[in-house]
matplotlib code that plots the C-alpha trace (Angstrom):
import matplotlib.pyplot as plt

x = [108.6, 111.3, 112.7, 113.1, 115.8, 117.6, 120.0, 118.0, 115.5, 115.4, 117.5, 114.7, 114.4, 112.8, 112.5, 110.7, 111.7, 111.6, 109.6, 108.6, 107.3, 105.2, 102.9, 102.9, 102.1, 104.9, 104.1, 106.2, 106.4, 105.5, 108.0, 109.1, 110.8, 114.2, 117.2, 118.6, 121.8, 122.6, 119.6, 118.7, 114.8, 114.1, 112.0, 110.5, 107.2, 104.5, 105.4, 109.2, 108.4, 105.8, 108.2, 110.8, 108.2, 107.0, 110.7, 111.3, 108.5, 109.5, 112.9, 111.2, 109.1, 112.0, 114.3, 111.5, 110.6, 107.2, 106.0, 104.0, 101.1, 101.4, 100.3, 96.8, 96.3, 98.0, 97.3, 98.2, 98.8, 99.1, 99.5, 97.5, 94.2, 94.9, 97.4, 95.1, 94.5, 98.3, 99.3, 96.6, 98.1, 101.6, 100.1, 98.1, 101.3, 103.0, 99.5, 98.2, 96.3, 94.1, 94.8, 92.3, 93.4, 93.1, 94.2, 93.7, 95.2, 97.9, 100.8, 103.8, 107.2, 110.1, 107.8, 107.0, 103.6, 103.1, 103.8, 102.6, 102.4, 101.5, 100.7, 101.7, 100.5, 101.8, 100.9, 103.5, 105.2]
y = [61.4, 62.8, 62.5, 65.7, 66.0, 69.0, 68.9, 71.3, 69.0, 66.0, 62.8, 59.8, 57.7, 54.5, 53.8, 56.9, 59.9, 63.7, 64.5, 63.2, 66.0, 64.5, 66.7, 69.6, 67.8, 68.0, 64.9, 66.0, 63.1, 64.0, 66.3, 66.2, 68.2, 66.8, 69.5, 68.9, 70.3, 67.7, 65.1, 65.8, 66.1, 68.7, 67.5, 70.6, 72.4, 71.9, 76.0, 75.1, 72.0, 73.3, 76.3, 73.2, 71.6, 74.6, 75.7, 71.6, 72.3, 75.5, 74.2, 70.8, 73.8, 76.3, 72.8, 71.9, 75.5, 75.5, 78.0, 78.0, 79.2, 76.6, 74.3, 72.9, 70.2, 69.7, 66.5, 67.8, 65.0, 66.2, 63.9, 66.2, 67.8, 70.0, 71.6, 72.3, 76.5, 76.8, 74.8, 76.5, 80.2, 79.0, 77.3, 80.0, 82.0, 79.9, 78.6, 82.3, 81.1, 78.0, 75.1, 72.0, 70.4, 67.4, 67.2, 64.4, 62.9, 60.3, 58.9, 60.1, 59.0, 60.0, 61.2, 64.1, 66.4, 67.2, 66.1, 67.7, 66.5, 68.4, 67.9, 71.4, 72.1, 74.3, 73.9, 71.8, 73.6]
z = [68.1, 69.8, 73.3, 75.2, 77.5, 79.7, 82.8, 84.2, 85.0, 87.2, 85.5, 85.2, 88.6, 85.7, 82.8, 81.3, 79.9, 80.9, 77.7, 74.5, 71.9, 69.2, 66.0, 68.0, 71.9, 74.6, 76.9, 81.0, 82.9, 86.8, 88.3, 92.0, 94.2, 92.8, 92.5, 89.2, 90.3, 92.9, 92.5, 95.7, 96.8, 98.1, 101.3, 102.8, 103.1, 100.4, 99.2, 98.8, 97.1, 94.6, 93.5, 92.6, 90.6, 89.2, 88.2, 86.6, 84.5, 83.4, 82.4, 80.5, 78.3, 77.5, 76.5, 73.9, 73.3, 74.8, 77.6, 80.5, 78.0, 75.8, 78.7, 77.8, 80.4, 83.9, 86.3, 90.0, 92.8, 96.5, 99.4, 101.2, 99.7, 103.0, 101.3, 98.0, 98.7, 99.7, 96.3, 94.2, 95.0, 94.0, 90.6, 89.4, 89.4, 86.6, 84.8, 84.0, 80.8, 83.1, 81.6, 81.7, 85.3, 87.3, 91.5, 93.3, 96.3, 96.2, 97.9, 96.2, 95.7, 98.2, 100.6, 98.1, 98.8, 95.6, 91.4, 88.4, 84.9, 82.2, 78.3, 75.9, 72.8, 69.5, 66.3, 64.1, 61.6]

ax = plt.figure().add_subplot(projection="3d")
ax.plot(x, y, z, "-o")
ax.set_aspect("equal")
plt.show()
């Protein structure tokens, strides 16, 4: 097991880490809206806020070597399910090969409209 870990991602708010990679599985914990420049949250519109997420995620994969491709199961959280279609059309831009998925409603931390977690898969060598 190893812990994955990159500035360009959000620093741990807990007692967690960003990633752990085990036999092949990359295991994100649930990204927010957090800048990882500044550490900042990035409070705005559910658009704004799901290109943050979607950029966290993307920088948790490259750091472990993954890609958006290698993403074989995503668990979506929206504080609003009125925001699903607007979320959807920013998610299907990064998840092009559909992933297994879960979206529920759920009140988030810092006020956030939206978190994503996401398991990755490539074969160990």
């Amino acid at each position: 097991m190893k812990k994955i870990y990159t500035p360009n991602a959000p620093e741990p708010v807990g007692p967690y880490s960003q990633a752990i990679l085990t036999e092949g599985f990359l295991f994100c914990s649930g990204q927010i809206a957090i800048n990882p420049k500044d550490n900042t949250f990035e409070n705005e519109d559910i658009e704004k806020q799901s290109l943050r997420v979607m950029k966290n995620i993307e920088n948790l994969l490259k750091e472990a070597g993954y890609s958006f491709n290698d993403v074989v199961k995503t668990t979506c959280f929206l504080d609003d399910m009125s925001n699903f279609s607007t979320f959807n059309e920013i998610y299907s831009k990064y998840f092009t090969s559909k992933p297994a998925r879960s979206c529920v409603e759920a009140k988030l931390p810092k006020g956030a409209k939206v978190e994503v977690e996401i398991i990755a898969y490539k074969k160990a060598l």
